[in-house]
Every structure is written in structure tokens, then in C-alpha cells.
C-alpha positions in Angstrom: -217.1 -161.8 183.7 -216.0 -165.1 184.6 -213.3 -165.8 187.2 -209.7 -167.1 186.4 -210.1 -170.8 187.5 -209.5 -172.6 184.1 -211.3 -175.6 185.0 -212.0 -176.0 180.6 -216.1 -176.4 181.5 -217.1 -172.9 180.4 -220.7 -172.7 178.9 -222.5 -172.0 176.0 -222.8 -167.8 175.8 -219.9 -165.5 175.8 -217.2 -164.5 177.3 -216.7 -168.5 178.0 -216.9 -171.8 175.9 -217.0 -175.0 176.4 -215.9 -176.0 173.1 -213.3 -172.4 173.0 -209.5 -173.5 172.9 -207.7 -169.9 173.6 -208.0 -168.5 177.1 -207.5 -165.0 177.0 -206.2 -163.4 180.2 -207.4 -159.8 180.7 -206.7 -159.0 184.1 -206.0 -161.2 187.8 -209.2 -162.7 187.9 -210.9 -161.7 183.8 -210.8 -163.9 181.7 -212.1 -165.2 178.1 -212.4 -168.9 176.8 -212.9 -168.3 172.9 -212.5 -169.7 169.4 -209.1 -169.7 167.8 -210.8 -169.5 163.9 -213.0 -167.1 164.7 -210.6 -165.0 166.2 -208.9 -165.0 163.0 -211.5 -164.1 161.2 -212.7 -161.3 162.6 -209.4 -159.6 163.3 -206.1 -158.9 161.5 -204.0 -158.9 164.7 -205.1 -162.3 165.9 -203.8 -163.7 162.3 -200.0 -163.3 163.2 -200.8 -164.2 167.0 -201.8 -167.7 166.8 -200.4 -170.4 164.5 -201.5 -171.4 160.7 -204.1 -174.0 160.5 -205.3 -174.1 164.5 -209.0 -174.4 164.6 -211.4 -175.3 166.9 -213.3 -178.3 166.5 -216.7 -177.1 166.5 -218.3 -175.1 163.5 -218.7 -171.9 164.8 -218.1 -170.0 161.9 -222.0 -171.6 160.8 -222.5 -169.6 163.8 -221.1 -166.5 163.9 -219.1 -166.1 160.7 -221.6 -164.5 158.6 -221.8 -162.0 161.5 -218.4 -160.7 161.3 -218.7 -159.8 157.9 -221.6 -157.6 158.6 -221.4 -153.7 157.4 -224.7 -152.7 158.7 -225.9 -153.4 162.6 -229.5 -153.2 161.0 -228.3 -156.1 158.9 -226.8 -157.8 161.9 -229.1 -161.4 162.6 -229.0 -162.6 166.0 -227.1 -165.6 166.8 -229.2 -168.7 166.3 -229.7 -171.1 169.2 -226.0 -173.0 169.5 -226.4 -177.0 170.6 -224.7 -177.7 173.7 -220.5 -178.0 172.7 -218.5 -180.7 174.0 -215.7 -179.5 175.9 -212.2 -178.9 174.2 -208.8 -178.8 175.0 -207.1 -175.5 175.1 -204.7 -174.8 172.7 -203.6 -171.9 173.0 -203.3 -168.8 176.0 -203.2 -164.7 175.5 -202.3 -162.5 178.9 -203.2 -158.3 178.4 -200.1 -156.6 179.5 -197.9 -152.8 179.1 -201.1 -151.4 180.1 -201.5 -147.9 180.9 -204.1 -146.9 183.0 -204.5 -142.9 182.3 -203.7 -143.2 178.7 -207.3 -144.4 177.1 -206.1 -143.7 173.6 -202.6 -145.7 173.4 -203.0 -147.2 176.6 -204.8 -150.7 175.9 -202.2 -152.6 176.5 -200.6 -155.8 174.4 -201.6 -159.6 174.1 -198.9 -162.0 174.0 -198.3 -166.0 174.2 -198.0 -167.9 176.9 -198.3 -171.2 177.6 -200.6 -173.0 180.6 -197.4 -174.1 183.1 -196.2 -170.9 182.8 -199.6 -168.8 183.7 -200.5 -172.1 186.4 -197.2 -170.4 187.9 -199.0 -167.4 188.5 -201.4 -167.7 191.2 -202.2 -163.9 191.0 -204.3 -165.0 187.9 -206.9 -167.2 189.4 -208.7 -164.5 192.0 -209.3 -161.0 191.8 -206.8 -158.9 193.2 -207.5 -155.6 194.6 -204.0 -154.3 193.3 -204.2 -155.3 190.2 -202.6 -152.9 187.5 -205.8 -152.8 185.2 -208.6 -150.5 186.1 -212.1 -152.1 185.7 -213.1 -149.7 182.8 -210.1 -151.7 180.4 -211.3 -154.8 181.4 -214.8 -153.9 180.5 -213.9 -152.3 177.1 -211.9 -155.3 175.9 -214.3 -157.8 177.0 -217.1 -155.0 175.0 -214.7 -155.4 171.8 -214.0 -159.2 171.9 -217.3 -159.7 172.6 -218.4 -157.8 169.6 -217.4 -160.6 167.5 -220.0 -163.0 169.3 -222.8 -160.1 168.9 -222.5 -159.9 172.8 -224.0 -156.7 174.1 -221.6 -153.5 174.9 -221.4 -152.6 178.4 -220.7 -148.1 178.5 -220.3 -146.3 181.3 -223.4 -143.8 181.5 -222.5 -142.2 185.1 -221.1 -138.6 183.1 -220.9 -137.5 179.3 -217.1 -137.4 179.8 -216.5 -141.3 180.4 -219.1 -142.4 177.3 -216.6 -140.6 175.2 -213.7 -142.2 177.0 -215.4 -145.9 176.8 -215.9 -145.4 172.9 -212.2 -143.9 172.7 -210.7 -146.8 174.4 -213.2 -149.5 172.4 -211.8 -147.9 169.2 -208.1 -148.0 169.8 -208.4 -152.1 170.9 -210.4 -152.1 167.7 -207.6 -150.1 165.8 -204.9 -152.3 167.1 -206.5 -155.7 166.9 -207.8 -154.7 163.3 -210.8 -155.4 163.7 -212.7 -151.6 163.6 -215.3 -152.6 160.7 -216.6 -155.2 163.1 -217.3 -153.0 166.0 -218.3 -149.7 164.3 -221.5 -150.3 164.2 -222.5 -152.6 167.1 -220.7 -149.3 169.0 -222.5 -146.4 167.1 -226.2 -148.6 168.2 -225.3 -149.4 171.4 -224.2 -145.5 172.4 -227.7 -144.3 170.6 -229.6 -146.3 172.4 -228.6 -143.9 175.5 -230.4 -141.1 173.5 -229.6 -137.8 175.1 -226.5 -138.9 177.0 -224.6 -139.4 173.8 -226.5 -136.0 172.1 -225.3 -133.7 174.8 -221.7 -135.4 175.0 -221.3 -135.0 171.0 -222.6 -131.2 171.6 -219.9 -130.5 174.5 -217.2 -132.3 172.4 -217.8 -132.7 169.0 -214.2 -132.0 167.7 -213.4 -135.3 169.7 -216.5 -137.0 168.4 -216.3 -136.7 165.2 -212.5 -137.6 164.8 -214.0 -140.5 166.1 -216.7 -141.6 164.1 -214.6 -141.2 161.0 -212.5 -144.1 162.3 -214.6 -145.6 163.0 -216.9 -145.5 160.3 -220.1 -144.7 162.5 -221.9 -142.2 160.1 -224.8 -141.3 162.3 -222.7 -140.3 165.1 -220.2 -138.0 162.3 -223.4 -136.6 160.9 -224.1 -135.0 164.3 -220.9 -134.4 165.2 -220.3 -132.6 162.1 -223.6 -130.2 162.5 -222.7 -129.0 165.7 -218.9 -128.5 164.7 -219.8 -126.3 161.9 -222.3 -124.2 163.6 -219.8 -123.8 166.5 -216.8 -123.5 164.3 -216.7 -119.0 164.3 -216.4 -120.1 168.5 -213.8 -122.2 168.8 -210.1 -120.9 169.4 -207.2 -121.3 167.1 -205.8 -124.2 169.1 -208.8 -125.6 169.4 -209.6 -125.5 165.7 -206.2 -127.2 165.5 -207.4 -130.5 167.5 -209.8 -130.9 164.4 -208.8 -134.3 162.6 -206.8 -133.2 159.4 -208.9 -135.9 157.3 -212.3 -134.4 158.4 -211.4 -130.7 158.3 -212.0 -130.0 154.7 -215.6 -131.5 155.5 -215.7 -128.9 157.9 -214.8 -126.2 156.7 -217.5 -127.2 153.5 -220.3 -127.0 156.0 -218.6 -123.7 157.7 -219.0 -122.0 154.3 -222.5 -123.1 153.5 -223.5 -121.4 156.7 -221.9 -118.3 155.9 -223.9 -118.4 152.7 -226.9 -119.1 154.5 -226.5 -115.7 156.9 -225.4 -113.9 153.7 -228.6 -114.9 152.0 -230.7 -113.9 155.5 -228.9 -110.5 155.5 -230.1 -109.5 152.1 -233.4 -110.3 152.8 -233.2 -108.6 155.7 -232.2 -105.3 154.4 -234.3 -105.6 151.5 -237.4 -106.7 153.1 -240.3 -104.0 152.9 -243.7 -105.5 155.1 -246.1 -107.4 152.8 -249.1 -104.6 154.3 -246.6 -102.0 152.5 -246.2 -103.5 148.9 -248.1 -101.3 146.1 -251.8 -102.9 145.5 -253.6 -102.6 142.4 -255.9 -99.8 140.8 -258.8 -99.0 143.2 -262.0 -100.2 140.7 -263.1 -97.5 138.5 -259.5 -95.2 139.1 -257.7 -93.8 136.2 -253.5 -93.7 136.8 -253.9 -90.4 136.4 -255.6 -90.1 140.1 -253.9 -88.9 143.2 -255.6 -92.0 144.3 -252.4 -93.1 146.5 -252.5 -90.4 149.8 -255.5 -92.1 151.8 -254.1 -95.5 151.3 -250.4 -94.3 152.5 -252.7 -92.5 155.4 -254.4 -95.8 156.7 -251.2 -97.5 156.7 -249.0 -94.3 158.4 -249.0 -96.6 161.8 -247.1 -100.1 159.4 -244.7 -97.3 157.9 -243.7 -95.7 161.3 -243.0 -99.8 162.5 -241.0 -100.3 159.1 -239.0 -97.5 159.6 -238.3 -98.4 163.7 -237.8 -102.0 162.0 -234.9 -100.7 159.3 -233.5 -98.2 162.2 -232.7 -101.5 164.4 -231.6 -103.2 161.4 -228.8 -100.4 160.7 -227.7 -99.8 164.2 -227.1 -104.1 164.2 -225.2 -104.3 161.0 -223.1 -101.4 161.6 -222.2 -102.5 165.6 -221.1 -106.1 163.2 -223.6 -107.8 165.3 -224.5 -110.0 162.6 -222.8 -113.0 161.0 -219.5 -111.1 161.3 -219.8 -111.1 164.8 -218.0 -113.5 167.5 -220.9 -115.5 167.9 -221.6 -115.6 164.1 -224.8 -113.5 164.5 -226.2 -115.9 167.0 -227.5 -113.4 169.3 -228.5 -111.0 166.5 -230.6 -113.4 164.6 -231.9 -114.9 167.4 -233.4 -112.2 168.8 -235.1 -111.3 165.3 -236.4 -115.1 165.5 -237.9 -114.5 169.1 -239.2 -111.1 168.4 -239.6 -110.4 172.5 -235.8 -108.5 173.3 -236.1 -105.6 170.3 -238.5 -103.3 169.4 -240.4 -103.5 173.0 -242.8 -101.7 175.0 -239.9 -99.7 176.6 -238.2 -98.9 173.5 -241.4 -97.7 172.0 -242.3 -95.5 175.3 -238.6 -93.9 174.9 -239.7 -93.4 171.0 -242.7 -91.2 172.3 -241.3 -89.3 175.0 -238.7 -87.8 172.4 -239.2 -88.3 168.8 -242.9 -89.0 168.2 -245.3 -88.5 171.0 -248.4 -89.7 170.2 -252.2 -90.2 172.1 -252.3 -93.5 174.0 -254.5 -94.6 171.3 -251.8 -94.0 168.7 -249.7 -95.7 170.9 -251.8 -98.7 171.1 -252.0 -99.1 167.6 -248.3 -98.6 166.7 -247.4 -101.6 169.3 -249.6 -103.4 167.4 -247.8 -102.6 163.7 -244.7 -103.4 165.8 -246.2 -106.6 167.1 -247.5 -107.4 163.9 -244.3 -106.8 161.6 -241.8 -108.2 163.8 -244.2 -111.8 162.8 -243.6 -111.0 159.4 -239.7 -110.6 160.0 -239.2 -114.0 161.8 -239.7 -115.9 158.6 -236.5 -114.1 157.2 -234.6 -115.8 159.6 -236.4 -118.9 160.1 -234.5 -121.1 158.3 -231.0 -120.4 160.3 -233.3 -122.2 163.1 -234.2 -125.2 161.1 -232.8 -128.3 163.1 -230.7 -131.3 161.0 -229.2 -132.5 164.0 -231.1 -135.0 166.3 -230.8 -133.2 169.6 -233.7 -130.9 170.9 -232.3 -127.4 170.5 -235.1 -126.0 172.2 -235.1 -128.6 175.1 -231.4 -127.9 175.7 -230.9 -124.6 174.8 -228.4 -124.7 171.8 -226.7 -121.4 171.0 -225.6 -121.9 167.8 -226.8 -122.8 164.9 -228.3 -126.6 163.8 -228.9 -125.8 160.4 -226.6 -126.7 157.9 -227.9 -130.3 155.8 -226.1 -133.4 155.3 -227.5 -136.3 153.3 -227.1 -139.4 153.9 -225.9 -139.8 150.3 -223.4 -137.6 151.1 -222.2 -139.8 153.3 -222.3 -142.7 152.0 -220.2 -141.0 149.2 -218.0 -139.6 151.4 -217.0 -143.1 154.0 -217.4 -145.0 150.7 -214.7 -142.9 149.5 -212.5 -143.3 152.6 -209.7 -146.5 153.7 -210.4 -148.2 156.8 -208.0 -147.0 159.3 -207.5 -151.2 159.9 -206.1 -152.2 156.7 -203.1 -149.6 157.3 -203.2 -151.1 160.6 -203.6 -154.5 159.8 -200.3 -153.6 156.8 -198.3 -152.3 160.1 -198.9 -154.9 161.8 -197.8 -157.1 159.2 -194.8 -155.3 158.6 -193.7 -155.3 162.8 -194.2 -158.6 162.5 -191.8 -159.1 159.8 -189.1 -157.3 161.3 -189.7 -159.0 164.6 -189.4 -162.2 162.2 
């Protein structure tokens, strides 16, 4: 970031041009040397800022118009090689101020005219100062928005989960304010993917906050996840904090929230219906009559698979009556999961208590029925497998998720659902319009 000295040479790259007329003052010592037009046309707010009809003289919209008019960072080209500018008089100066330092969300601050004698009064402007009023994180988060407009790349802070949602709160209320959201969504929602698990595990420890944010935003990738983790945390979360769940992405919610109840519903059935496959009724033997007692030596060889069903639909009774399935706090996390693992229910030591009281049996007999145990608590993880499918793009395993990843959402879906949905910067963009006005 370039230094407050105003000499008018600036460069060729952002945040300074030679051929830019509008300094933009972000802090003592920050500052930008842009392009009046393309200001304008890539945000709302700078409309009513600068004056009908002033341009720069170059032809930067050859440059980066087409870019600002982008929906898809995919679809995004890169800026072609720009001819060295001639240098251009400054027409017109911004200064950042009514900044608020520990408010990220409302706290960006205002740009207002002023004029060159009257900042040249200011010497504060033209070095860095120590005390300056405007922590480095706002100065980097407006130069990351205004420099979205010239494709420049986003600079996050990476050092904690905590501030990558801070730097993508504050990008998005300069975006909101400046009107200019569609521009930045998804140069934002590429730049914060590319930090791979940093961004995962931040939408996992907040994803009411996340996905608030992606809907204004209009970064579906980011919502996708967001929403995922929100619905298979949702029986967890506390009244008030299922009260700091965006109004316009709760019915969404609670959509998903239901389909995962159905899914558990539709596990429990199976569940208490299920009879092992080695149990089912076979055919005839070859040459029988139905009139035979022909079933007595088959029910004899599989007396050891009946004695693990039976242990099986005890521990199945004893969970749903203790409601430690999906009625539970957890939503049957705990309960399900430890039918998915197999390795905390039906063990050695619960079998050794089973023969010490109930059923003693030779060590050989014992052998054998840990192995019917063994072998049908395989069979029963595939009732429950699909409550551990994974639609989210963190590694549950890797980073031990306890709750449940499950529940699908199509990228139709949301395309029908965003496509469906204002951009929070053309009510913006109307307020604006309509302060302005008054002001008028």
C-alpha cells in the first residue's frame, strides 16, 4: 500500500495509477489513486459521490469493465496487459472517516469530499502515523474491496478461524454500503477457499454467522456448507442461539432440519424391524415335502445368530426406551454412532457378564457367539450408514465431527433458491438514493 505523498506518478497495477484522477484517502499514510468511471460503474455509492459526466481520460472500461459485470469468479478473465498511462490530473479526492474500530459490522467508516488544499493542510496524511484512528485490518479490507474492482488479489487474515470470519464480515459491510456486493461475492468466496481447512473449520465453529453471510453475499458454496453443518447441529443449539439465525435463511433451515428427522425416522424403523440376513427363511431343502419337520436342524445350526439377534434387539430396546435416539439432546448422535462403529456395544465384557448370569456357556460356545456378535453387528452398520454419508466438504473423520453431515443440497437448489432472492445492494443502493435526496 502506497504511501500518502501525492506526487500524481503512480504506476500501472493497483492500488495506484498513473492515469487514476480520484485519490482516495484511507488512513494517515493509505492511500488509492483510481478511476472516477470505473468507480461508478462498479458501485452504486460512488454514483452520488462524484459528479455527472467526470471521467478519466483513459479507456479503462476496455479494461476492466467487462469484469465488473462478472457473476461467476470461474467466468472472471484476467486483466489483459494495460499500455503504459500517461499521467492525469486529479480530479477529484475521498478521505475514510467515523470509523469505528471494534465494530466490524457497522463500523467501516464513511467517504466524503474534499478537495487537494484542504487535505495538503493536513500533514498527518502524508506519513504513517502510529496513532492513527484506523486499525490496519480496515485499511486492508477496504483496499481488499476497492481492489476487487481491478481483479486485485484479497489479502485475509489467516493467523485464527475467528479473524477470517471478521475479515469477510467487514469486506461485506464496505460492499453492502458502497453497493457494490455482486462484484465482490465471488472474488471473496475463491479467495477464502483457497485457505481450505481454515475456512471449513471456521464455518463448522460458526456456521449460524457464516451462512447469514453467504446469503448476502451471494457466495453459494460457502451457504451450502454452512447450511449442512447448521442443520445437523440445529437439535444443539440453544434457544437464543437459534434466535441469531438470519430470519431470511431460517425457513431453509428448518427444511433441511426436518429432512434429517425423516432420515433418523426411516433408520429407526429399520432398525427395529431388521431380522439378520443368516436368519431369513431359505427355501425347501431338495427333495422335502412342506409337510416335513424339516425346519429344527436348520434353527439348531443357527442357535448361536439367534442368541446375537436377540442380545442385538435387547440393546436396541433398552436405547429407545432411555430416548437415546433421535429424540435425544444430541439427536441420536451418540446412539447411532456407536451402532456405525460397532466397537462400544455388544463387547467382550458385556458378553462375559451375559455368561456369568444368564447363559453360561463352554469357552468354545463362547467363541463362537462373539463371533455371531461380531458378525451381525457388520450387518447392522449398513442400517445406519447413510446418517454418515458426508455432503459437506470438510473431513468428518479427519476432524472429528459429532453431528451429522448428511443431509443433500443440490446445486440446483441453489441456484433456484439465490436466483429467487434480491441483492441486499439494490435496497442498499435505493437507501442510498433516497439519503441522498433528503440530504439534497
Amino acid at each position: 500500500m502506497p504511501t500518502a505523498t501525492f506526487t500524481g506518478e503512480g504506476g500501472d497495477i493497483f492500488p495506484e495509477f498513473s492515469d487514476g484522477n480520484v485519490v482516495i484517502i484511507i488512513a494517515p499514510g493509505y492511500y488509492l489513486k483510481l478511476h472516477v468511471d470505473h468507480l461508478i460503474r462498479s458501485a452504486e455509492r460512488f454514483k452520488k459521490l462524484f459528479a455527472e459526466g467526470a471521467t478519466s481520460t483513459n479507456q479503462i472500461d476496455a479494461v476492466y469493465g467487462a469484469l465488473s459485470k462478472n457473476t461467476s469468479f470461474a467466468k472472471a478473465p484476467a486483466p489483459p496487459p494495460r499500455k503504459k498511462a500517461k499521467k492525469t490530473e486529479v480530479t477529484h479526492y475521498l478521505v475514510l472517516g467515523e470509523v469505528d474500530e471494534g465494530d466490524v459490522q457497522n463500523g467501516h467508516g464513511v467517504l466524503t469530499p474534499s478537495t487537494k488544499d484542504a487535505i495538503l493542510k493536513n500533514p498527518s496524511l502524508f506519513s504513517t502515523n502510529s496513532n492513527a484512528k484506523i486499525e490496519p485490518r480496515y485499511v486492508r479490507l477496504w483496499f481488499n474491496v476497492l481492489g476487487s474492482f481491478y481483479n486485485a488479489p484479497l489479502k485475509l487474515d489467516q493467523a485464527d478461524l475467528k479473524p477470517l470470519l471478521l475479515d469477510t464480515i467487514g469486506m461485506e459491510a464496505i460492499a453492502t454500503w458502497l453497493g457494490c456486493v455482486p462484484v465482490l461475492s465471488y472474488r471473496i468466496e475463491h479467495a477464502l477457499f483457497s485457505k481450505g481447512d481454515s475456512l471449513l473449520r471456521s464455518i463448522v465453529n460458526n456456521p449460524t454467522a457464516w451462512i447469514g453471510l453467504a446469503w448476502r453475499l451471494g457466495a453459494k458454496d460457502i451457504y451450502k456448507e454452512a447450511l449442512i453443518h447448521l442443520a445437523g447441529m440445529f437439535c444443539k443449539l440453544k434457544a437464543q442461539e437459534r434466535a441469531l439465525i438470519p430470519a431470511e435463511v431460517l425457513p431453509k433451515v428448518e427444511e433441511k432440519v426436518a429432512l434429517l428427522e425423516q432420515f433418523k425416522a426411516n433408520v429407526d424403523f429399520r432398525l427395529a424391524t431388521w431380522l439378520s440376513p443368516d436368519l431369513k427363511p431359505s427355501g425347501l431343502p431338495s427333495g422335502a415335502s412342506s409337510g416335513q419337520d424339516h425346519g429344527r436342524m436348520a434353527y439348531a445350526d443357527n442357535i448361536y445368530t439367534w442368541i446375537a439377534q436377540h442380545l442385538f434387539d435387547h440393546f436396541l430396546k433398552f436405547a429407545f426406551q432411555n430416548g437415546d435416539n433421535r429424540g435425544a439432546a444430541d439427536g441420536g448422535y451418540e446412539f447411532y454412532n456407536c451402532v456405525y462403529r460397532g466397537s462400544t456395544y455388544l463387547t467382550k465384557a458385556d458378553l462375559d457378564r451375559f455368561h456369568s448370569g444368564d447363559c453360561p456357556m463352554t469357552p468354545k460356545g463362547q467363541r463362537v457367539l462373539f463371533n455371531a456378535v461380531t458378525d451381525l453387528k457388520i450387518q447392522a452398520k449398513g442400517l445406519v450408514r447413510p446418517l454418515f454419508t458426508n455432503s459437506a466438504r470438510i473431513d468428518r473423520e479427519k476432524e472429528g465431527l459429532r453431528h451429522f453431515t448428511c443431509v443433500p443440497v443440490s446445486d440446483e437448489e441453489l441456484d433456484r433458491l439465490f436466483a429467487a432472492k434480491e441483492w441486499t445492494t439494490e435496497g442498499s443502493a435505493a437507501e442510498t438514493n433516497e439519503e441522498t435526496s433528503e440530504t439534497e
